[in-house]
N, C-alpha and C positions, 0 to 999 in steps of 0.2 A: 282685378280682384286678387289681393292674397289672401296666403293662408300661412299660418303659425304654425311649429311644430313645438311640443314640450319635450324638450329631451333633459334626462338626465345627464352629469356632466361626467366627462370623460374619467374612466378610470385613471389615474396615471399612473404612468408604468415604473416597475422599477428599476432601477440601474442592471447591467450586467455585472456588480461586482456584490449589489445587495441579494444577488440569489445564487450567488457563486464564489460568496467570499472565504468556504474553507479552500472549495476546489483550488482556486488559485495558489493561499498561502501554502497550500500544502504542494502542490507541482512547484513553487517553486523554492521551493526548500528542498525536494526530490533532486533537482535540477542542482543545485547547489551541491548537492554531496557528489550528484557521480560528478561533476567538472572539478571538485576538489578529488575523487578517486584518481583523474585521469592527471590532473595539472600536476598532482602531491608527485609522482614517481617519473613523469615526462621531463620535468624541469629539476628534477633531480633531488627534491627536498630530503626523498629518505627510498632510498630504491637497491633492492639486492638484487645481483645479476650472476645468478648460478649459473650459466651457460661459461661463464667468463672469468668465475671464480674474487666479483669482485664486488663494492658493494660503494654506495653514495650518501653522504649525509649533508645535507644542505651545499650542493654542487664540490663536495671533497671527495677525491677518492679516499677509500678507507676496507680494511678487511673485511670478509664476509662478517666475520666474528661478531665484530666493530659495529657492520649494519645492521645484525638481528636485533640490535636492542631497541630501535625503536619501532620496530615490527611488535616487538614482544608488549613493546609499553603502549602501543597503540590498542592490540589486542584485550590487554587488560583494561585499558581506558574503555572501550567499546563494552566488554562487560560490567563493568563497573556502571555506566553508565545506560544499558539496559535493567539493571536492578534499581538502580534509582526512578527511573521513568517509571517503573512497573511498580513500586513503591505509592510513587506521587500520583498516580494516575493511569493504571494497566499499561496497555499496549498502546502507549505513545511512542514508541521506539519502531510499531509495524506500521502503521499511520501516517509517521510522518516524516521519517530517517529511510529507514529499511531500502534499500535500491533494489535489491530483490521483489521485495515489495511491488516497489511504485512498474518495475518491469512486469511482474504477475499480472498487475492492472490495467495495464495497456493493452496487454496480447489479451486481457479477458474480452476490451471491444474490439479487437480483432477478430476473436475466434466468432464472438455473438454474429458476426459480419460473415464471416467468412464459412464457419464449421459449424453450420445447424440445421435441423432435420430436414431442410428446404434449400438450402447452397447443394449446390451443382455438385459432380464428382471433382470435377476439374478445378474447381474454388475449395475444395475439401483436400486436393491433391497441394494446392498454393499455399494450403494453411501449413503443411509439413513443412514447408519449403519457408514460409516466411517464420516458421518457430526456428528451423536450425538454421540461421540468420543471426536468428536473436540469441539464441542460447550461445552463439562461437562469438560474438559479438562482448556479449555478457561477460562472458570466460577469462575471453583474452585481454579486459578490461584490469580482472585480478591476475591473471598472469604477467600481466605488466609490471606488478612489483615486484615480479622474484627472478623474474630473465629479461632478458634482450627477446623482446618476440623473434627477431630476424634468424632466431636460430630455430625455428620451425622449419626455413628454407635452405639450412646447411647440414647435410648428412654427414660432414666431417666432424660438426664439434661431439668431442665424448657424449655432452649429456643429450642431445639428440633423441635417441633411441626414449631415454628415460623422460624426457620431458614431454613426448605424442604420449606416450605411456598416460602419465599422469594426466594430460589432457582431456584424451579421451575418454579415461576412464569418470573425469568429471563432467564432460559430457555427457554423457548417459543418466546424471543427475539432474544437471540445468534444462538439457531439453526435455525431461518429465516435469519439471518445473513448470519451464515455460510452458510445453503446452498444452497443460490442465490450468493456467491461466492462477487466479484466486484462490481458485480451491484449493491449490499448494499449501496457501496460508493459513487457510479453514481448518485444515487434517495433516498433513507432515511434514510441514516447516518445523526443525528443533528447535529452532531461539522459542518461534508461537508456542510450542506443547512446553517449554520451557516457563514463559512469561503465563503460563495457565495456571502452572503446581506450583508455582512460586510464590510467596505471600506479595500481595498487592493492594493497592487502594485508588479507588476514585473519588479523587477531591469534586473533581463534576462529571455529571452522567447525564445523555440524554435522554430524552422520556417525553413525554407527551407533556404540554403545561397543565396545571392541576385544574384548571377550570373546564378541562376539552376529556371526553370519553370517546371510546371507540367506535361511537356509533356518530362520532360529529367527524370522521374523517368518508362514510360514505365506502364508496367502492374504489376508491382513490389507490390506497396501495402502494403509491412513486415510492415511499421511502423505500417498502419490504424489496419490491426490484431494484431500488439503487446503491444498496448496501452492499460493499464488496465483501461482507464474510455472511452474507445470503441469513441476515437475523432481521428480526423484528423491531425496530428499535424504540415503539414508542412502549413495549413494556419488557422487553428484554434486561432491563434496570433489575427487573422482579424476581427476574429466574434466576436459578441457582445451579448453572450447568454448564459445560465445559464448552459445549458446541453451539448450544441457542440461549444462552446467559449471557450476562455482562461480563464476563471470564475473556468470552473469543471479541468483545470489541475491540475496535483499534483507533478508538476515539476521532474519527475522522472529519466529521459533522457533515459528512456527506446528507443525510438525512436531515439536515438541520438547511442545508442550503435545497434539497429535494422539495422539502415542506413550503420554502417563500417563493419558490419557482411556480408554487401551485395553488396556491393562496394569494400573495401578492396580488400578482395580476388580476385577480377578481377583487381586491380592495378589502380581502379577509386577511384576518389575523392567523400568521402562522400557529399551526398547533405545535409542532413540534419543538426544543428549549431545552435549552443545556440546568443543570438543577444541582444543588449542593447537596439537597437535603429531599430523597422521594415522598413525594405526598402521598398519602395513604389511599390502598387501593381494596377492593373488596377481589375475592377470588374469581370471580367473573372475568376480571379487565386482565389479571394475570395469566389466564387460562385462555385469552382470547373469542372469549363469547361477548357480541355484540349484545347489549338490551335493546329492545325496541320501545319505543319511546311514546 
């Protein structure tokens, strides 16, 4: 004797790259700048060496003088090029450049792991330990273009003294950095409080898709916990405010790959969608009160 079962047919699944597609371009564009930070002054492309009094421009030696100019023009390229971004589209320079950044965001799931109301002392003690790590790590990253690191380990050269100086005194900044994680970028990062009071525009914003309310996402939530500047993003479009507005975004579509991660796999249409132009909302959706239906 048999017997039949009716089943429904399998959901199928989506790729790892369709519910992780900014994750990825965005690490590796992260990736990209610090190996261009470390490659640009290790191979000599444009590197000044105050320890030594001497300075390199595409493998030439050349006077310190001589060197600072392309430090100078890189600097102003970098600003220049922050006001463009934030121009064309906010804080795409925090999102998706920024090293600082992309380091705040890493030590942010370190700390979630390591430093929360339920880690051990001793994994709270590790977390110190693995930020001043990162933050002397960080450091000696940009220290690299203005000395010979190796004169850390010579108390003969003159600038000695002045360069631990200067070190540590930057220390005390990166490792606050580092280990408040995100929230660096949330509340006192200067380029962020900068790229805020600055005039901007978003060509695209994300937002909830205009056919989906807040009562078609449920108890769900992924995006609001996976946003690294701690906003709302299916109406944060709406708000008009420095810290839970479209001001502190950093365009990252984290929430946009959050949403197919969550929907996908149940064979739903993501709500969440990148948008030129916000669809009209009544004060409810803005304010965050759900209707009940």
């Amino acid at each position: 004797m048999s017997t039949s079962v009716n089943s429904a047919p399998a959901c199928p699944q989506p790729s790892f790259m369709e519910t992780h597609k900014f994750t990825v371009l965005r690490n590796t564009v992260y990736i990209f700048v610090i190996l261009m930070l470390i490659i640009i002054p290790v191979l000599k492309i444009a590197k000044i060496d105050l320890a030594h009094d001497e300075a390199w421009i595409f493998g030439h030696k050349v006077p310190v003088e001589d060197g600072l100019m392309p430090v100078i023009l890189s600097l102003g390229f970098f600003a220049i090029l922050v006001i463009v971004m934030n121009l064309f589209n906010g804080r795409v320079f925090c999102g998706w450049i920024c090293p600082g950044g992309w380091v705040a965001e890493i030590q942010d799931v370190i700390r979630k792991r390591m430093y929360n109301p339920r880690s051990s002392t001793l994994s709270k003690i590790g977390y110190y330990g693995v930020s001043l790590i990162t933050a002397v790590l960080f450091l000696a990253l940009f220290f690299n273009w203005v000395t010979d690191l190796r004169v850390f380990f010579y108390s003969t050269n003159p600038m000695f003294p002045w360069l631990w100086a200067a070190f540590l005194s930057a220390l005390v900044v990166v490792y606050f950095e580092v280990f408040i994680g995100k929230r660096w970028c949330r509340t006192f990062c200067p380029t962020g409080i900068y790229q805020k009071i600055t005039p901007y525009h978003h060509k695209v914003k994300p937002t909830m898709a205009p056919q989906f309310n807040l009562a078609d996402c449920g108890t769900c939530k992924e995006c609001i916990k996976n946003c690294p500047m701690a906003l709302d993003p299916r109406r944060m479009a709406y708000i008009n405010d420095f810290y839970k507005g479209i001001q502190a975004c950093i365009v990252c579509g984290e929430c946009i790959d959050t949403c197919k991660q969550v929907m996908l796999p149940q064979c739903k249409e993501p709500l969440m969608t990148w948008v030129t132009e916000l669809p009209e909302r009544d004060a409810d959706f803005i304010s965050g009160k759900v209707k009940k239906s």
